[in-house]
C-alpha angles and dihedrals in degrees: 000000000000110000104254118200082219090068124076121263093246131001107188112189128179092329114186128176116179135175121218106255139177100288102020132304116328114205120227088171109050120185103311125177138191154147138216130181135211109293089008125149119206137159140204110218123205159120111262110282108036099113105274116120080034075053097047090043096046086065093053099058087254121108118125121295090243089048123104113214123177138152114076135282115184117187106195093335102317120103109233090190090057109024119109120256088257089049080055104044096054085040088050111081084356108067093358135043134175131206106212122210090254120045084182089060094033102047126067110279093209110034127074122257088247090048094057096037081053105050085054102062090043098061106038091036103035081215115145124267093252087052095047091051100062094040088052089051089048090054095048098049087049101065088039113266101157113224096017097186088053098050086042091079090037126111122224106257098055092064120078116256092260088060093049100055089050091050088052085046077055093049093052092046108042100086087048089244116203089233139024131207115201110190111206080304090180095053099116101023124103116235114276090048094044085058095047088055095046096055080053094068092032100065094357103081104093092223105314123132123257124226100177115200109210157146100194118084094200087056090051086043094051091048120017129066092203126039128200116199120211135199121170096344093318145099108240097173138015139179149105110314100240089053102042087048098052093026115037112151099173101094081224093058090047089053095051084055101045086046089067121102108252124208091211113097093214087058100029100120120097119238110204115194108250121242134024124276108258113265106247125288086019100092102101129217093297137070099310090218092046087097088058096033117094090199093056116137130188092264087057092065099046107038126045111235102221123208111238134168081271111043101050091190130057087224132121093196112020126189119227123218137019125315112252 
C-alpha cells in the first residue's frame, strides 16, 4: 500500500517480538499499541532493557533474523511487520528514518558525510546529482551544520560528535520521511550539545513525526508532547507530558522521576528504584513491576493489571502526584 497523507504516522497495534528460549519464546516486546500522527512528537520513557530500541527496530523491518515479531505496524499506510524486503527497503530511509545512539558507528566510516546524503535522495527520489546536492546542503544547514559545503566532503570522523549526530538527524530527514525514529540520540554528547540537538529535533523536523527512544524523562519533556512509559515490553503509563510529569500515578513512573538528578539542594538525593526488571519470560502471572513496587498488594501478584482508553495506567493501585 501506497503512503497516503490522510493515514496516521504510525499505528502500532499489539506489537510482540519475542526469542526462542529454553523453554519457548520468551517475549521482550508484549503487546504494545500505539498511535502517532502527522508532526507529531512522542516519546517512549524507560530503564535499558525494557523493549525500546527492539521496539524501534521492530518498526524498520530490522529486528534480528531469530526474532518473532507479529501485531501491525503501518507507517503511513504500509505494514512494516508484513511488507516484502523490497516494500522495506524503499519505506526504510524513504517514508521512515531512524537516528541511532552513534553517528560514528552508524555512519560510514569511509565515505564522506555529502557522498552518503546523496546517495539517499537518489535513490529514494530518482532526482539528479546536482539536484540532490543542493538538497543535501539545504538539510544540513537546517539542523545546524555550520559551513555546509565544507562538511559535505568531510568524512565522519573528522566532525565532533555533535556534528556528527546532526549530520546522522540530516541523514533521517533528507528524503521528508513521514516518521522519525530518534534512538537515545544524546547519549554521548555533553550538555550543551545535547541541548542544541534536542531543539533540533524539537522545531527542525519539517513536519515528520517524532517517536523519541529514552530513558531520560527531562529529554522526553524538552522534546516530545506525549510520553509512553515502558516497563518490561510494555506501556505502563501515557499521556500528555505536562501531565505525566505532574501528575504520574504508575509506582514505576514515580521511581523514573525520582531517579533524575535535581538542581534543588533539598532534593537533591537520587532514588534509584530498587531491583532489577525481570529478564524476559520470567514476570509471572502478576504485575511484572510489583517486586520492585512498595505499594505492591496481593492482587498485584496474581492478576495483570492491562492498559485501555480508559485506564491510562497499567496499575491496580496507582499513586497520584508527584514523588517528595
Amino acid at each position: 500500500m501506497i503512503p497516503t497523507h490522510q493515514a496516521p504516522a504510525l499505528q502500532m497495534e499489539d506489537l510482540r517480538v519475542a526469542f526462542p528460549g529454553p523453554t519457548g519464546p520468551s517475549e521482550v516486546v508484549r503487546g504494545v499499541s500505539l498511535e502517532i500522527a502527522r508532526g507529531e512528537r512522542v516519546a517512549v520513557v524507560g530503564e535499558s532493557g525494557s523493549g525500546k530500541t527492539m521496539m524501534g527496530l521492530s518498526m524498520l523491518g530490522l529486528a534480528p533474523e531469530q526474532a518473532r515479531v507479529s501485531g501491525r505496524v503501518l507507517v503511513g499506510g504500509t505494514d512494516m511487520v508484513t511488507s516484502s524486503p523490497s516494500t522495506l527497503r524503499r519505506m526504510r530511509g524513504g517514508a521512515i528514518s531512524m537516528v541511532f545512539q552513534d553517528a560514528l558507528s552508524a555512519l560510514n566510516p569511509v565515505r564522506t558525510i555529502g557522498s552518503q546524503l546523496t546517495e539517499s535522495v537518489l535513490r529514494h527520489n530518482g532526482t539528479t546529482r546536482r539536484a540532490a546536492r543542493e538538497r543535501v546542503l539545504d538539510v544540513l544547514g537546517a539542523v545546524g551544520v555550520p559551513a555546509p559545503s565544507e562538511r559535505f566532503g568531510a568524512y565522519p570522523h573528522q566532525l565532533s560528535g555533535g556534528l556528527r549526530q546532526r549530520a546522522m538527524i540530516a541523514l533521517a530527514l533528507v528524503n521528508s520521511p513521514l516518521l522519525v525514529i530518534a534512538d537515545e540520540p544524546t547519549t554521548a554528547l555533553d550538555a550543551t550539545i545535547q541541548a542544541q540537538v534536542l531543539d533540533v529535533l524539537r522545531s527542525g523536523l519539517s513536519g515528520a513525526a517524532l517517536l523519541l527512544i529514552t530513558h531520560d524523562l527531562a529529554v522526553a519533556a524538552r522534546v516530545c508532547d506525549r510520553v509512553n512509559v515502558v516497563y518490561a515490553g510494555r506501556i505502563v503509563e501515557h499521556g500528555p507530558v505536562e501531565k505525566l510529569l505532574h501528575r504520574p500515578r504508575h509506582p514505576y513512573t514515580h521511581g523514573l522521576i525520582g531517579a533524575v538528578p535535581r538542581f534543588d539542594p533539598a532534593r537533591a538525593d537520587l532514588r534509584p528504584i530498587p531491583g532489577a526488571p525481570p529478564a524476559p519470560g520470567e514476570g509471572g502471572d502478576g504485575c511484572w513491576f510489583a517486586p520492585r513496587c512498595e505499594f505492591a498488594q496481593e492482587d498485584c501478584r496474581t492478576r495483570d493489571p492491562v492498559l485501555s482508553e480508559q485506564t491510562p495506567v497499567a496499575c491496580w493501585h496507582p499513586q497520584e502526584g508527584v514523588p517528595a
